[in-house]
Biopython code that builds the backbone (N, CA, C, O; Angstrom):
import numpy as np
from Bio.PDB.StructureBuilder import StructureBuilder

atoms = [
    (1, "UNK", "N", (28.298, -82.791, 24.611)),
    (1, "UNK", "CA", (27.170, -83.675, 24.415)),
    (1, "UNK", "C", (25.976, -82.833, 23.970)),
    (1, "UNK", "O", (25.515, -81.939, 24.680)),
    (2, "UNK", "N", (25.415, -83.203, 22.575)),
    (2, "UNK", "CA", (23.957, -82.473, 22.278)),
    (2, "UNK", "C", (22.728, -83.093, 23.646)),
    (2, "UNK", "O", (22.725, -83.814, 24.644)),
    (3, "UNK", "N", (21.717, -82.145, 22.759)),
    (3, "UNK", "CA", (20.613, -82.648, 23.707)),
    (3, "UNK", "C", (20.077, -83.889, 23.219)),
    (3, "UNK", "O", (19.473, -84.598, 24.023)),
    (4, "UNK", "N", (20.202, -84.257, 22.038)),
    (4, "UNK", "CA", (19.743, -86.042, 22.148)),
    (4, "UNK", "C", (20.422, -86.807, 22.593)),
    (4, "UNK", "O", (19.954, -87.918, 22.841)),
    (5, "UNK", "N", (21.730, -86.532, 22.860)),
    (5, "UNK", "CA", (22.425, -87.611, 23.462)),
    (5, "UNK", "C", (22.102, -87.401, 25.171)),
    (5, "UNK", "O", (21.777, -88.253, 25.998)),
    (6, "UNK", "N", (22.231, -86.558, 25.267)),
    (6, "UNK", "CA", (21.593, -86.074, 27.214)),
    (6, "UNK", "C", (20.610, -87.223, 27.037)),
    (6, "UNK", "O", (20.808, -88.330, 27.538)),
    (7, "UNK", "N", (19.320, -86.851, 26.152)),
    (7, "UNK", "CA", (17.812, -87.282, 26.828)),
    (7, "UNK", "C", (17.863, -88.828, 26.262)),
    (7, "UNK", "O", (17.057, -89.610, 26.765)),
    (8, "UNK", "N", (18.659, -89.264, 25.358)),
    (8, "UNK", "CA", (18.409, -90.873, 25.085)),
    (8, "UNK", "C", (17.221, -91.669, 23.817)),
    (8, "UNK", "O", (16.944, -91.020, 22.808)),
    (9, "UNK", "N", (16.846, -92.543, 23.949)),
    (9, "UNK", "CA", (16.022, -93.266, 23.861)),
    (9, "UNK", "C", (15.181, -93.260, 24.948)),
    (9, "UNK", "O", (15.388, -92.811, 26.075)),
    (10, "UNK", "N", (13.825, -94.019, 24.316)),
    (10, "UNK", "CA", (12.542, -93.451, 25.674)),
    (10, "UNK", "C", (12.948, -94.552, 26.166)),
    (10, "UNK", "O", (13.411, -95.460, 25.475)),
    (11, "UNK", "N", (12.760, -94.613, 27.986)),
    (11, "UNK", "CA", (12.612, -96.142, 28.350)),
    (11, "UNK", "C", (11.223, -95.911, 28.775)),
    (11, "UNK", "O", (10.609, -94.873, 28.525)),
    (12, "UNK", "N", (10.623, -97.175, 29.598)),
    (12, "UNK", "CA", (8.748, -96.985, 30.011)),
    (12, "UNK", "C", (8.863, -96.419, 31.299)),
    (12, "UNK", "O", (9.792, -95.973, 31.972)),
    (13, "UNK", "N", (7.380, -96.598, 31.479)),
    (13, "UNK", "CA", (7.390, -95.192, 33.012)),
    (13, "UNK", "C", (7.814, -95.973, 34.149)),
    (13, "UNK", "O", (7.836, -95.718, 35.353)),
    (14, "UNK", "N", (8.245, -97.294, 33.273)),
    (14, "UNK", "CA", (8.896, -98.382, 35.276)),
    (14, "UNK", "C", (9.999, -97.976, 35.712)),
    (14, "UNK", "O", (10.375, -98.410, 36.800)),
    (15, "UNK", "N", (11.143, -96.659, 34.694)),
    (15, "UNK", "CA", (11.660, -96.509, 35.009)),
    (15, "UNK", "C", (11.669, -95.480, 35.780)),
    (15, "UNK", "O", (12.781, -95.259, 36.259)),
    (16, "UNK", "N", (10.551, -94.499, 36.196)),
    (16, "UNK", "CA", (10.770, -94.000, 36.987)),
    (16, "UNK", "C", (9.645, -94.038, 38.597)),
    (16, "UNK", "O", (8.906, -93.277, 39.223)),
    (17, "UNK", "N", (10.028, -95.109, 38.643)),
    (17, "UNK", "CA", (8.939, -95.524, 39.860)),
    (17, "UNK", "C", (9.774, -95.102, 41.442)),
    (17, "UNK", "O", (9.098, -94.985, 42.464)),
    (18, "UNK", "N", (11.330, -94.901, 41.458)),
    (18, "UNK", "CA", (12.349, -94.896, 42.505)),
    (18, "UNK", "C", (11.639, -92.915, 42.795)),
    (18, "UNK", "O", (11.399, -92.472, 43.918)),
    (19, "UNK", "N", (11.455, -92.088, 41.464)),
    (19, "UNK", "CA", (11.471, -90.697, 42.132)),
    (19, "UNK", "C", (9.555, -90.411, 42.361)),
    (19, "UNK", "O", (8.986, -89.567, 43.053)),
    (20, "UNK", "N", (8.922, -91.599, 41.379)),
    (20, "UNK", "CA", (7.071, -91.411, 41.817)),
    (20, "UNK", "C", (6.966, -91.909, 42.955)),
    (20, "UNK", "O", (5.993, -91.518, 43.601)),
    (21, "UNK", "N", (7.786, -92.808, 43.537)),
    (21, "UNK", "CA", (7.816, -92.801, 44.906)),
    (21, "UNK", "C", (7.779, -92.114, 46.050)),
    (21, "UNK", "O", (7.101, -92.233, 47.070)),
    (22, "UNK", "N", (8.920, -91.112, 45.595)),
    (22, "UNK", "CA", (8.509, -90.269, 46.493)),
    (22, "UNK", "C", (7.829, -89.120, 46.542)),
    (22, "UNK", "O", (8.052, -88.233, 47.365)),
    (23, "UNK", "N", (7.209, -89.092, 45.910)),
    (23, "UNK", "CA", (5.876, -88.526, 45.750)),
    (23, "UNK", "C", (4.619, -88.952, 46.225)),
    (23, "UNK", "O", (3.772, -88.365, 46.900)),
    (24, "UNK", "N", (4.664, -90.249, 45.677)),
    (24, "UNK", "CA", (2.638, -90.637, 46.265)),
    (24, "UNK", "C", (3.212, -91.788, 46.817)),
    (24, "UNK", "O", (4.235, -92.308, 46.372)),
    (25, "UNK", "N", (2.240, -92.409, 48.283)),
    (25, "UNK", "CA", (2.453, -93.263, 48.976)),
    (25, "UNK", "C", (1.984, -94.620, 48.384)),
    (25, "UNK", "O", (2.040, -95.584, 49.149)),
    (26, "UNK", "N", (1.441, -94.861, 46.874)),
    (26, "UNK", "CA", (1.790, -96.276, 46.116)),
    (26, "UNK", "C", (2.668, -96.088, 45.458)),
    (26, "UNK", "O", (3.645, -95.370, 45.668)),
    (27, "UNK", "N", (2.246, -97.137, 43.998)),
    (27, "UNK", "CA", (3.382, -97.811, 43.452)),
    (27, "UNK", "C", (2.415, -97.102, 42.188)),
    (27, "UNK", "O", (1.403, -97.723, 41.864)),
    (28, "UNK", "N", (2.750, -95.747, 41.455)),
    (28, "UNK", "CA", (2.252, -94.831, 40.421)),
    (28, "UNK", "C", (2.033, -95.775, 39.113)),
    (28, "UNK", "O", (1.068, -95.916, 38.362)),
    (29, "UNK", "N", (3.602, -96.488, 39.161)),
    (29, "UNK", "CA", (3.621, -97.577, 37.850)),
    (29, "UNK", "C", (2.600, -98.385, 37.602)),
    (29, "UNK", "O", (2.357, -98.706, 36.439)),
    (30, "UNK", "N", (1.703, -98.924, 38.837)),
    (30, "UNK", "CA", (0.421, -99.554, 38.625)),
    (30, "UNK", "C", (-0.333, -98.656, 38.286)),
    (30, "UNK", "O", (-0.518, -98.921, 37.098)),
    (31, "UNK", "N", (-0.794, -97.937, 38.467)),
    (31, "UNK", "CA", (-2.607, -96.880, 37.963)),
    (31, "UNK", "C", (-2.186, -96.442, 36.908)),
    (31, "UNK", "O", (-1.183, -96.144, 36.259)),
    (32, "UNK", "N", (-3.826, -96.520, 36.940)),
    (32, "UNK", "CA", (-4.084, -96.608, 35.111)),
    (32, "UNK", "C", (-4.289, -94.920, 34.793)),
    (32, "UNK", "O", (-5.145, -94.305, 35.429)),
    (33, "UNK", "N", (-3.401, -94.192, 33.716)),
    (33, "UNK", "CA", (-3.655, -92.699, 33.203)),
    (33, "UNK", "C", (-4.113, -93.022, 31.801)),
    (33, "UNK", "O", (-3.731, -93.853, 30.977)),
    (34, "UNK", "N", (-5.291, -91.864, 31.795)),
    (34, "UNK", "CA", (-5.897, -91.694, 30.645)),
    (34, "UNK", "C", (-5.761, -90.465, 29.922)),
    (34, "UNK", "O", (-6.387, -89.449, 30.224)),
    (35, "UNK", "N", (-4.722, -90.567, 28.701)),
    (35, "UNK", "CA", (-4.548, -89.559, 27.945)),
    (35, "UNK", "C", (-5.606, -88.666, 27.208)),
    (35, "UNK", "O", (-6.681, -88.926, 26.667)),
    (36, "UNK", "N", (-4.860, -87.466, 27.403)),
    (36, "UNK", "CA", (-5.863, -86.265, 27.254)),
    (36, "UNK", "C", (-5.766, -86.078, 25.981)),
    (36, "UNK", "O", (-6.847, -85.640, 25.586)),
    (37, "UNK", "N", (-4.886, -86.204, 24.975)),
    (37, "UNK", "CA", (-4.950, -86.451, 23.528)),
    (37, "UNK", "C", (-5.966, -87.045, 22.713)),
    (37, "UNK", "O", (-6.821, -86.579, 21.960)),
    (38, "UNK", "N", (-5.595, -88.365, 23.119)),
    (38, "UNK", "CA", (-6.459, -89.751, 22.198)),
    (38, "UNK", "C", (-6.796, -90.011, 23.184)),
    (38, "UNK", "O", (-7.158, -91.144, 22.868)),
    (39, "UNK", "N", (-7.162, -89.923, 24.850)),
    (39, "UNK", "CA", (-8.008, -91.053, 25.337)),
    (39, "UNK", "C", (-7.753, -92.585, 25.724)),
    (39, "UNK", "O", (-8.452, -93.144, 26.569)),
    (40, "UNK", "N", (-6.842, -93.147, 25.139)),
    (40, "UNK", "CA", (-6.177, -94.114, 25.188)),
    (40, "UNK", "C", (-5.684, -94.251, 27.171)),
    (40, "UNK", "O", (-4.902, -93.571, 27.836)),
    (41, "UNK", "N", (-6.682, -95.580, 27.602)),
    (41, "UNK", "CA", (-6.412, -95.817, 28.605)),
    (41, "UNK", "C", (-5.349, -96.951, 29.100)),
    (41, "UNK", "O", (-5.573, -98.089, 28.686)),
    (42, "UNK", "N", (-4.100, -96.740, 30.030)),
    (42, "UNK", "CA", (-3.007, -98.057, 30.164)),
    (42, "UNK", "C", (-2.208, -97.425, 31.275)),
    (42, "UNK", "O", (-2.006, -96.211, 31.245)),
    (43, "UNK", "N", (-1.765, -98.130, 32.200)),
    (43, "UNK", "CA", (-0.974, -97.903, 33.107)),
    (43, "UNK", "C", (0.526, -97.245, 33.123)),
    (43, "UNK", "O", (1.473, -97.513, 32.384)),
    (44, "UNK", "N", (0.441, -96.237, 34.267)),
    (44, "UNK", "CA", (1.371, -95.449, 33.957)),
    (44, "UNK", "C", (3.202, -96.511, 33.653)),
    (44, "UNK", "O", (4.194, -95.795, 33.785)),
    (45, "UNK", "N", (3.353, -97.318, 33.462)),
    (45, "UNK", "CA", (4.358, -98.131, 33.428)),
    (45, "UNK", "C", (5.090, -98.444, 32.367)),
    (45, "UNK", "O", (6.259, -98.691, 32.070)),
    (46, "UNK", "N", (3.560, -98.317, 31.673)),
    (46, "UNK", "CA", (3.817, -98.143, 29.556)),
    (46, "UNK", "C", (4.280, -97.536, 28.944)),
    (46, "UNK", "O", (5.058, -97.760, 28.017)),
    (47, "UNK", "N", (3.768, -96.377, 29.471)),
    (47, "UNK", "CA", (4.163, -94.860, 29.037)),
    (47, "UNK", "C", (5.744, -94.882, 28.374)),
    (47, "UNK", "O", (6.509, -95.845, 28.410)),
    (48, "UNK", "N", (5.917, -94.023, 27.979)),
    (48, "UNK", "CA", (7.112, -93.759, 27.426)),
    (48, "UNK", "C", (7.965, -92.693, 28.031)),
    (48, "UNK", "O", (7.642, -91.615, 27.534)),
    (49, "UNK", "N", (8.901, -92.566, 28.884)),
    (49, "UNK", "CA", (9.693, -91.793, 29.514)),
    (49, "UNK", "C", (10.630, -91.594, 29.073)),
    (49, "UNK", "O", (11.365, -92.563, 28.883)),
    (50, "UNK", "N", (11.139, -90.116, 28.645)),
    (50, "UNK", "CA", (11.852, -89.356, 28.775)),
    (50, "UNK", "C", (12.585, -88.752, 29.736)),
    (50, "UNK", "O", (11.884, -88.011, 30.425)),
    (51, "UNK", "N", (13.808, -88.783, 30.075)),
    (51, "UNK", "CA", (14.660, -88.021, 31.118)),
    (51, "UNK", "C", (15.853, -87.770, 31.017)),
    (51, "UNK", "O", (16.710, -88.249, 30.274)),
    (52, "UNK", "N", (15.918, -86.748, 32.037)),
    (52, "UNK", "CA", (17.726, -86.019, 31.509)),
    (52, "UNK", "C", (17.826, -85.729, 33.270)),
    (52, "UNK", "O", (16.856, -86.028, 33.966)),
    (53, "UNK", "N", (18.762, -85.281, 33.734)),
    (53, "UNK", "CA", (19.243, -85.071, 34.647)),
    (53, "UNK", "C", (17.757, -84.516, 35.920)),
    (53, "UNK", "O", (17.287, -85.091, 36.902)),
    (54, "UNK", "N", (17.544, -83.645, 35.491)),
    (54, "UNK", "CA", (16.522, -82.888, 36.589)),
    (54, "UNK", "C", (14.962, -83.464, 36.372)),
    (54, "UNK", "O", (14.113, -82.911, 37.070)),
    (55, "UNK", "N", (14.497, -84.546, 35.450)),
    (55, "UNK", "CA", (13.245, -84.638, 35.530)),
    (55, "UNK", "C", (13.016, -85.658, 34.368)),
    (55, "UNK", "O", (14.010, -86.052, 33.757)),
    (56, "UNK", "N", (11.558, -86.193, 33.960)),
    (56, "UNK", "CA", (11.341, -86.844, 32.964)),
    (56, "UNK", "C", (9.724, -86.189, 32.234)),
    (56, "UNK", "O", (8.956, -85.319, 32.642)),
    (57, "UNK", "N", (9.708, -86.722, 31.498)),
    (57, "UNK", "CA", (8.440, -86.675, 30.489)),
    (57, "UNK", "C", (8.128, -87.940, 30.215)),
    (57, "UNK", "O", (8.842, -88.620, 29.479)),
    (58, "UNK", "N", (6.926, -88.441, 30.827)),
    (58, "UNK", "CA", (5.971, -89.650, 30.190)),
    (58, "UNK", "C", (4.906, -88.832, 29.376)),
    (58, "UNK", "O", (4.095, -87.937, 29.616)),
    (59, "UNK", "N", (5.274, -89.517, 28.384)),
    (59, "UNK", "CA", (4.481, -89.766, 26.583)),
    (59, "UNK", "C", (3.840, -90.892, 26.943)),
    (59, "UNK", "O", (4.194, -91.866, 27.607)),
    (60, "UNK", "N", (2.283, -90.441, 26.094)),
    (60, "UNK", "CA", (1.163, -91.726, 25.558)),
    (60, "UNK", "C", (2.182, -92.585, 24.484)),
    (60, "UNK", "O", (2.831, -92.122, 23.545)),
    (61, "UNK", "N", (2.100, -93.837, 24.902)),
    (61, "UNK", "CA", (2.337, -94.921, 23.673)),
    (61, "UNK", "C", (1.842, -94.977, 22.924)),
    (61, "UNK", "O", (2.394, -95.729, 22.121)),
    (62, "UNK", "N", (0.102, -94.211, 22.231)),
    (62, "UNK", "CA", (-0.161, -94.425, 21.250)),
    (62, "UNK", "C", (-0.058, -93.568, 20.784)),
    (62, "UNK", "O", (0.200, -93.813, 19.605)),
    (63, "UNK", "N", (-0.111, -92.172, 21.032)),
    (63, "UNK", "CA", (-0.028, -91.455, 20.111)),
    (63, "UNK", "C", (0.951, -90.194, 20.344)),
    (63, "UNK", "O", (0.945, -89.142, 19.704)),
    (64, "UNK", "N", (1.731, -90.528, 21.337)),
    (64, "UNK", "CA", (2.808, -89.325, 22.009)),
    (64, "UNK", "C", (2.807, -88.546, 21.936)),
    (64, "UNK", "O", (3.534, -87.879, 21.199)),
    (65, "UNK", "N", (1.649, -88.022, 22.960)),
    (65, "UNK", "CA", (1.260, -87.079, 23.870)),
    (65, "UNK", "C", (2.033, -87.311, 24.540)),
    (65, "UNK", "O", (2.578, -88.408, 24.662)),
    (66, "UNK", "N", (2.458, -85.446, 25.656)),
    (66, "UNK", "CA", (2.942, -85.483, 27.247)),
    (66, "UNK", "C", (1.589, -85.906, 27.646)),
    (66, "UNK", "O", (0.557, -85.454, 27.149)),
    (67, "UNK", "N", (1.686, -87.289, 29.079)),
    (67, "UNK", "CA", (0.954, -86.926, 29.887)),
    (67, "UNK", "C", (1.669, -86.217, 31.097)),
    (67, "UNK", "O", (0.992, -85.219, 31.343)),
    (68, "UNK", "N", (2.503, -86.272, 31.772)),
    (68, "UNK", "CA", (2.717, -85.548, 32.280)),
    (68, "UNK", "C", (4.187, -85.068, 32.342)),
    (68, "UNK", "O", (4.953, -85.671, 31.590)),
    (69, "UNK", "N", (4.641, -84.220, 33.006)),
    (69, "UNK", "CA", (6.125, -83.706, 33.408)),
    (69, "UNK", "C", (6.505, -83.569, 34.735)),
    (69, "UNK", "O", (5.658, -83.029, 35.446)),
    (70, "UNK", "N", (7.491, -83.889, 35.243)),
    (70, "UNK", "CA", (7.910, -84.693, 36.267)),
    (70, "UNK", "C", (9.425, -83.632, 36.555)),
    (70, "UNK", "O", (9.944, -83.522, 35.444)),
    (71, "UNK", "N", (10.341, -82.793, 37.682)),
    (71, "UNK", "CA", (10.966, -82.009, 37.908)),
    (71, "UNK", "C", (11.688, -82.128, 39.145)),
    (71, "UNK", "O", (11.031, -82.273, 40.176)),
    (72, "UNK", "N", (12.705, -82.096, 39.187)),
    (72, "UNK", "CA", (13.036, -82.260, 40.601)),
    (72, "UNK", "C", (14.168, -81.303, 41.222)),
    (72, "UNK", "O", (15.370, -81.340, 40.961)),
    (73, "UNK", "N", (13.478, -80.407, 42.135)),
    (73, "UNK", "CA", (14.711, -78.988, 42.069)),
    (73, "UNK", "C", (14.850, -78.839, 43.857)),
    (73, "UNK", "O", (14.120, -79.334, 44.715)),
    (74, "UNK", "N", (15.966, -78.040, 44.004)),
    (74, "UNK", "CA", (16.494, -78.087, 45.894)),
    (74, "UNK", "C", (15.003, -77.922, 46.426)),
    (74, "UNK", "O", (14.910, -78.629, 47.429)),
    (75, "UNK", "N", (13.911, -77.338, 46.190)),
    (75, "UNK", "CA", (13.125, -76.775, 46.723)),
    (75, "UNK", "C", (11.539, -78.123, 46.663)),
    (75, "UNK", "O", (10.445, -77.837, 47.148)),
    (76, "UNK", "N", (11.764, -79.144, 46.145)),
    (76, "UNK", "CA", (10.815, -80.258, 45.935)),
    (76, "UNK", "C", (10.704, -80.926, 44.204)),
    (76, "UNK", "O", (11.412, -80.800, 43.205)),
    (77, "UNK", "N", (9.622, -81.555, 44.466)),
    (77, "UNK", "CA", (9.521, -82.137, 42.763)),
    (77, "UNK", "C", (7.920, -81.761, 42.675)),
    (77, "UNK", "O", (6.899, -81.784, 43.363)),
    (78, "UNK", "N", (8.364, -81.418, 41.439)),
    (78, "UNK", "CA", (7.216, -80.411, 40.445)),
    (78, "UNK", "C", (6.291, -81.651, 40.019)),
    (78, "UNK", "O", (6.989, -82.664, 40.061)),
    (79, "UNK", "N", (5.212, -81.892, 39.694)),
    (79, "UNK", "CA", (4.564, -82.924, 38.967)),
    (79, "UNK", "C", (3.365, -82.117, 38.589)),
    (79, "UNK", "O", (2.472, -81.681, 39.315)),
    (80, "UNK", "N", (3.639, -81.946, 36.487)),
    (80, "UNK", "CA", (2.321, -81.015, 35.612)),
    (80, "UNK", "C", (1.957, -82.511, 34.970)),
    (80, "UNK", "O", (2.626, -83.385, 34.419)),
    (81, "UNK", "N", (0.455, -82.345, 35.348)),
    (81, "UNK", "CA", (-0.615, -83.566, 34.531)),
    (81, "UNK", "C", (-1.555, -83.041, 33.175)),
    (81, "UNK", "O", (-2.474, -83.594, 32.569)),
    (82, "UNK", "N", (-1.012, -81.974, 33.032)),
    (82, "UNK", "CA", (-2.145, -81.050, 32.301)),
    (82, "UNK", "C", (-2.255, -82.088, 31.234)),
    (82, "UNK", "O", (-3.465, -82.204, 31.041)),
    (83, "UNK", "N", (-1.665, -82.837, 30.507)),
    (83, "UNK", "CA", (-1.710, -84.188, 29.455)),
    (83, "UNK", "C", (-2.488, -85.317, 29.530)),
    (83, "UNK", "O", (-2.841, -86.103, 28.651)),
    (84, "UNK", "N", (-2.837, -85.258, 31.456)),
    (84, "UNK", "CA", (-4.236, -86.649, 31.028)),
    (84, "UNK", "C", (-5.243, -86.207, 32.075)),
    (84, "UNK", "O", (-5.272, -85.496, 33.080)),
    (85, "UNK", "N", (-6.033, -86.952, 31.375)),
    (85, "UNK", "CA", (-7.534, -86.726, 31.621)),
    (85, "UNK", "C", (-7.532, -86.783, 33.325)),
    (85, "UNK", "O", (-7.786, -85.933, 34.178)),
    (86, "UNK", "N", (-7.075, -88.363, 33.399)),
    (86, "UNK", "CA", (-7.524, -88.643, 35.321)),
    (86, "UNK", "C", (-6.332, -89.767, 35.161)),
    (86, "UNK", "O", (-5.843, -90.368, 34.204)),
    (87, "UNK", "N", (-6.112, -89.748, 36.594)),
    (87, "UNK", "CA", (-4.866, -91.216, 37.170)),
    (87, "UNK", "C", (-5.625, -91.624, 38.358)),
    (87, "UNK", "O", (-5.931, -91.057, 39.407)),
    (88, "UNK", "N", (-5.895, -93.161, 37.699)),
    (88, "UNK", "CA", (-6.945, -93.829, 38.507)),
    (88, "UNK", "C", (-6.213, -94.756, 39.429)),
    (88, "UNK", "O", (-6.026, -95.581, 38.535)),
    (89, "UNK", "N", (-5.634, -95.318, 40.482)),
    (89, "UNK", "CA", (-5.030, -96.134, 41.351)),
    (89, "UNK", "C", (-6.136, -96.911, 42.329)),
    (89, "UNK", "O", (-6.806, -96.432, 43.244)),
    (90, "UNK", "N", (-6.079, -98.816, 41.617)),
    (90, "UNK", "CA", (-7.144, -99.520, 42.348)),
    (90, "UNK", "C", (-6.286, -99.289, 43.839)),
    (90, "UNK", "O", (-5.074, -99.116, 43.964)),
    (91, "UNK", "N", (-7.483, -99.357, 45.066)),
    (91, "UNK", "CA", (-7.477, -99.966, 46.317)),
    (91, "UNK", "C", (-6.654, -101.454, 46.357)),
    (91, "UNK", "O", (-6.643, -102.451, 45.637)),
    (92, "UNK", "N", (-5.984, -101.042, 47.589)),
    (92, "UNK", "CA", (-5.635, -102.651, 47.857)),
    (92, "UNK", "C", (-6.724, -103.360, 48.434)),
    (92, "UNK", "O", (-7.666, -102.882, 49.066)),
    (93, "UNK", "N", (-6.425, -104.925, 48.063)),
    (93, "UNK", "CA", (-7.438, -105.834, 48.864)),
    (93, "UNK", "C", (-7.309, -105.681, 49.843)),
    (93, "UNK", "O", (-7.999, -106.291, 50.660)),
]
sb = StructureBuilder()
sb.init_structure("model")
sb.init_model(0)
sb.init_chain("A")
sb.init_seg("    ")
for serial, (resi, resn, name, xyz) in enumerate(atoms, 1):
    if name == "N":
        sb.init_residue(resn, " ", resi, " ")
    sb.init_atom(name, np.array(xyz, "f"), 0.0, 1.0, " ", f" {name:<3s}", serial, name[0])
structure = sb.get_structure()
């Protein structure tokens, strides 16, 4: 198997809400990230994800940028944001 067939077609960042889970105590797919590229503000859910076995890459939808990279090894999961600006998550009522 090449590496495009490993990594796929992008699906959106809802698909990886089961491993942002365990990471932050919401729901990541709701808050809104603002790409460090273009600026372009939209919830991490849109995004465009990339993944292969050990991790994913969410890409800006508009102009595909990494915002971030996402890793998951015996020792924990890695999460690099260096791609957006800020990840804003409203308060619950």
């Amino acid at each position: 198997m090449d590496q495009q067939e490993e990594i796929g077609l992008p699906l959106d960042g809802n698909a990886a809400a089961g491993i942002l889970r365990e990471l932050f105590a919401f729901d990541v797919t709701t808050a809104e990230v603002t790409c460090g590229s273009c600026g372009v503000v939209t919830i991490v859910g849109e995004t465009r994800l990339y993944g292969g076995v050990m991790g994913a890459i969410f890409r800006c939808a508009n102009c595909d940028g990494v915002l971030m990279r996402l890793v998951r090894t015996q020792a924990g999961i890695w999460l690099d944001m260096r791609g957006s600006r800020l990840l804003f998550a409203r308060s619950a009522p």
